[in-house]
DONUSE-544525 format. One record per residue: residue in three letters; x, y, z of N, C-alpha, C, O, CB in turn. Coordinates in steps of 0.2 Angstrom, whole numbers, plus 2048, in hexadecimal, padded with zeros to 3 digits. Glycine has a CB too. Example, Ala and Ser with C-alpha at 12.3 -4.5 7.8 and 13.67 -1.06 7.14 Angstrom:
2
ALA8427E482783E7EA8278427F08278477EF82A8397EA82D SER8407F58238447FB8248408008278438068288467FD81D 
//
This chain:
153
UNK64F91699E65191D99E64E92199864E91E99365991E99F UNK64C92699964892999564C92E99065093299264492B998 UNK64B92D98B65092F98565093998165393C97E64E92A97E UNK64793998564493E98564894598664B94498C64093D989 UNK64A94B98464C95398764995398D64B95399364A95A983 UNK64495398B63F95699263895399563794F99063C95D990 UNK63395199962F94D99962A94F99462995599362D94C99F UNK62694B99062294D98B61C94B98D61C94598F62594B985 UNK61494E98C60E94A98D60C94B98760F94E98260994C992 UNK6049469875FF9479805FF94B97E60194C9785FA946980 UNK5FC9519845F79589845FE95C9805FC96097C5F495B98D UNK60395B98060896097D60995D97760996197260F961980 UNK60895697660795496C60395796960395B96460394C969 UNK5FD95596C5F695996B5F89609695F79619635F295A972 UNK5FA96596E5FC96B96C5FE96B9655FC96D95F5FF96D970 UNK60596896760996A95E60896795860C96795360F96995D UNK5FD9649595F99639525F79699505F396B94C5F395E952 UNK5FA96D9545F69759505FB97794D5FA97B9485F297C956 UNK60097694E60597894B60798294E605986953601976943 UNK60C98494960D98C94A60799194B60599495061198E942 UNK6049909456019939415F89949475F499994760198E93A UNK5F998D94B5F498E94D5EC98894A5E798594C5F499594C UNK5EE9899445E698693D5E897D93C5E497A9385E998B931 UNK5ED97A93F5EE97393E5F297193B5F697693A5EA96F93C UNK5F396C9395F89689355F79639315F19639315FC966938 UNK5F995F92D5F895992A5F795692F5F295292D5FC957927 UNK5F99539365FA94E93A5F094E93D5EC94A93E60394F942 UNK5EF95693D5E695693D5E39559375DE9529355E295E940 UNK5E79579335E395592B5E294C92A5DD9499285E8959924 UNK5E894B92D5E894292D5E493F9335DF93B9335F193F92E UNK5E59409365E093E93E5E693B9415E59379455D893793D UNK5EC93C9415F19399465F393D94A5F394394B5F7938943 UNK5F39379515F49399565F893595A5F992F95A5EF93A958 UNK5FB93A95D6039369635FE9339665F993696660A93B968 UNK5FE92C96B5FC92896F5FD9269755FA92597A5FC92696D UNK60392497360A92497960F92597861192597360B91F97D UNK61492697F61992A98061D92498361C922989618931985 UNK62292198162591C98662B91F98862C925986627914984 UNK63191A98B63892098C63A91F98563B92498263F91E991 UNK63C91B98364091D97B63C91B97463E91896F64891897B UNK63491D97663091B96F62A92096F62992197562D91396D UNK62792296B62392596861B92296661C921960625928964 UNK61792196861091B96260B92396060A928964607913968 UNK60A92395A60692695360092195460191C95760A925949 UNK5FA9229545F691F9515F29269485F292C9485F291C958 UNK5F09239455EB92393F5E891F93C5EA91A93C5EE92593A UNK5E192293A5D991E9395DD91B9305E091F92C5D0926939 UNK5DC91692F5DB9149275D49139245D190E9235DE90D927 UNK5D491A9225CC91E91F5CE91D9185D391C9155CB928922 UNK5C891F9155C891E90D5CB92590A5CB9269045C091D90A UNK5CC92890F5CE93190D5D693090D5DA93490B5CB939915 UNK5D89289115E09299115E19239095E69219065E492691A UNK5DB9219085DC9199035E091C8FC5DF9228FB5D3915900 UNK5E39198F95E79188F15DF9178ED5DA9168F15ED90F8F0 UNK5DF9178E55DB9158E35D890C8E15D49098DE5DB9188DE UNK5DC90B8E45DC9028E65D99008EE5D98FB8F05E48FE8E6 UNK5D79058F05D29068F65D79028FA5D58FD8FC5CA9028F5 UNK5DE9048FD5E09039035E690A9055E69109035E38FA904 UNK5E99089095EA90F90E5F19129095F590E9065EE90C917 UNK5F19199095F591A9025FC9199055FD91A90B5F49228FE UNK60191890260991590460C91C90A60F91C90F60E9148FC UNK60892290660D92890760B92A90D60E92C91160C92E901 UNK60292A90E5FE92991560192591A60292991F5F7925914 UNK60491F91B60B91C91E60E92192060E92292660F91991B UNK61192691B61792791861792C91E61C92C923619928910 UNK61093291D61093792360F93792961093B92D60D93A921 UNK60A92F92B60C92C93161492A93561592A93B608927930 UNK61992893061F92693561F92D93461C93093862591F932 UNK62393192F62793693162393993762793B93B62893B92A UNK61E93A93761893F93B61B93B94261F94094660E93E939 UNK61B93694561D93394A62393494D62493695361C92E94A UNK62993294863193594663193B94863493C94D63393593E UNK62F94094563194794563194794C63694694E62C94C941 UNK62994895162794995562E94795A63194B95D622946956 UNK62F94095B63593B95F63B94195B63F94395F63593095C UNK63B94295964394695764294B95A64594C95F64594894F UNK63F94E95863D95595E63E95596564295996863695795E UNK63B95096A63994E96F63F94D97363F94E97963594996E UNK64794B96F64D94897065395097065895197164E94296B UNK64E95296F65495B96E65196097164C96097365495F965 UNK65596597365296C97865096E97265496F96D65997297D UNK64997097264497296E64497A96F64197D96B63D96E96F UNK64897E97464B98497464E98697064D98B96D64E985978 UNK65598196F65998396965997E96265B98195D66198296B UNK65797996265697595D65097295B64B97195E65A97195E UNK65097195564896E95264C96994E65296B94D64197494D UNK64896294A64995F94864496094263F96294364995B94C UNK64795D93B64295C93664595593264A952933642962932 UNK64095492E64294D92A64594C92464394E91F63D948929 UNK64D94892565194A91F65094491965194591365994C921 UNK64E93F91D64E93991864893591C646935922655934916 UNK64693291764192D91A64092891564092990F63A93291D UNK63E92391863B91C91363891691563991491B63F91990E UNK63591490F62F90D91362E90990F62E90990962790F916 UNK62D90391462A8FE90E6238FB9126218FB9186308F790B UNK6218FA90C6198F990F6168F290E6178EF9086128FF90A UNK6148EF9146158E79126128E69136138E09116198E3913 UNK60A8E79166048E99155FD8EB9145FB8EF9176048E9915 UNK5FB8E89105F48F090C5EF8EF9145F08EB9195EB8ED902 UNK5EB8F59135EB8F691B5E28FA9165E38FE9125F48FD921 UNK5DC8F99185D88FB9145D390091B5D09069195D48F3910 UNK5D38FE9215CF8FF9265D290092F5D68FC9325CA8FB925 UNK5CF9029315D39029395D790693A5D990A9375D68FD93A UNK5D99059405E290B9415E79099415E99049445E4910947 UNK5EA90D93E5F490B93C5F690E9435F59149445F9910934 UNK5FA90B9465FE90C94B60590E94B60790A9505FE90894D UNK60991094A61091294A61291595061191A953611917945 UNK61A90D95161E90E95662791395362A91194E61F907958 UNK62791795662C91A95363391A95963391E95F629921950 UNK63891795863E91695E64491795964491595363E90E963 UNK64891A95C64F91B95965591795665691295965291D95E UNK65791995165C91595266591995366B91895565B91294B UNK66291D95266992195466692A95566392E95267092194B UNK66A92995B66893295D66E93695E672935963663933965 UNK67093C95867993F95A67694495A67094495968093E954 UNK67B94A95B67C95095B675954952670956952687951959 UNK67995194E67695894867195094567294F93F67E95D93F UNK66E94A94766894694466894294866D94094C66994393D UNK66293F94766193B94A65B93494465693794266093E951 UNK65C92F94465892894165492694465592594A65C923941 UNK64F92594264992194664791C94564C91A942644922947 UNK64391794564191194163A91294363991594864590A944 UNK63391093F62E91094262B90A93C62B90A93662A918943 UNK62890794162490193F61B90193F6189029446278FC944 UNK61890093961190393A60F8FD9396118F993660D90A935 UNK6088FE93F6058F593F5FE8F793C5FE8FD93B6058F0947 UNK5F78F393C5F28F393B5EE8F29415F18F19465F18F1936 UNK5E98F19415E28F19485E38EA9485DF8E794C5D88F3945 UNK5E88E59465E88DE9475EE8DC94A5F08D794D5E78D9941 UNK5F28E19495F88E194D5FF8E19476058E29485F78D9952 UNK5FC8DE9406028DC93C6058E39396038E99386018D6937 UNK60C8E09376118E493560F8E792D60F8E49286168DF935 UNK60F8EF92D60B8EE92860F8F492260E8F691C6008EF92B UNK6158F792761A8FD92361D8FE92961B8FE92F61790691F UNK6248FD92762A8FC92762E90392563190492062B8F7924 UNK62F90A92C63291092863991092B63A90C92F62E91892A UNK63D91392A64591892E64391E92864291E92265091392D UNK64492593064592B92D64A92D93064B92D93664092F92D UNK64E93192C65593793165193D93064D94092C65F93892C UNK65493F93865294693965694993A65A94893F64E94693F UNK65895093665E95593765B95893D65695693F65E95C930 UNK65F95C94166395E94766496594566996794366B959948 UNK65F96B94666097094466197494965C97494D65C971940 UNK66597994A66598094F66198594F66198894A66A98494F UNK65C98895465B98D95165D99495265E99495865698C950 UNK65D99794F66199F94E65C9A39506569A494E6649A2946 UNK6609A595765E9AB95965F9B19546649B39526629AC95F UNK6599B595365A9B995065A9C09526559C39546579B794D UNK6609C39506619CC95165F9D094F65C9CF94A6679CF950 UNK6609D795265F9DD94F6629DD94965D9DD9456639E2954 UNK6699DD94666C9DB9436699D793C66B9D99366709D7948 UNK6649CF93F6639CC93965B9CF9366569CC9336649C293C UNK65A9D59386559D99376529DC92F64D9DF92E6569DE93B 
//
């Protein structure tokens, strides 16, 4: 059973790499991109380019860091009426148990708890070989959004 609000495709990830604004986002600035859609998981993939490397020439921790939330975020969204509610990230962390120098990082992101005002994720990022390579959980606040009045003018 699918955990999803509503059915979700690529072509609508895709869309919401442009973001509000229209001009992109980091997830284009990073080259991350949703991949697949299961019923209750999300896959990120991102290139491990020398534009994402530390000065020790492998993938920088934080580069992870914007891959799981980026995958997270998305899956949090996806689980709420994106009419009235949006999701953003209130904690997040990782441990990185891998240097990762080349290839693409893959991130699975699946729930661990989905309530009313947050929800938890867990997202596991592997390398082009398959191994385990960052280890994230992010909570995601549960936000309303306000219709706005004459009134709030």
């Amino acid at each position: 059973m699918s955990i999803w609000y509503q059915p979700i495709t690529l072509e609508q990830c895709k869309s919401l790499d442009n973001g509000i604004s229209g001009q992109g986002t980091l997830m284009k600035t990073m080259g991350i991109e949703i991949s697949e859609i299961g019923d209750d998981y999300l896959v990120a993939t991102m290139p491990a380019i020398p534009e994402h490397h530390n000065p020790m020439g492998i993938v920088h921790g934080g580069a992870n860091v914007v891959l799981a939330e980026t995958v997270a975020s998305y899956a949090a969204n996806f689980v709420v009426d994106f009419t009235n509610f949006y999701c953003v990230g209130q904690e997040i962390n990782a441990n990185h148990l891998k240097a990762s120098r080349n290839g693409t990082l893959t991130a699975i992101a699946k729930p661990l708890h989905l309530g009313k005002r947050t929800s938890v994720w867990e997202v596991k990022i592997t390398n082009s070989r398959g191994e385990l390579c960052c280890v994230s959980r992010m909570t995601a606040a549960v936000v309303e959004r306000k219709i706005s009045s004459e009134q709030d003018k």
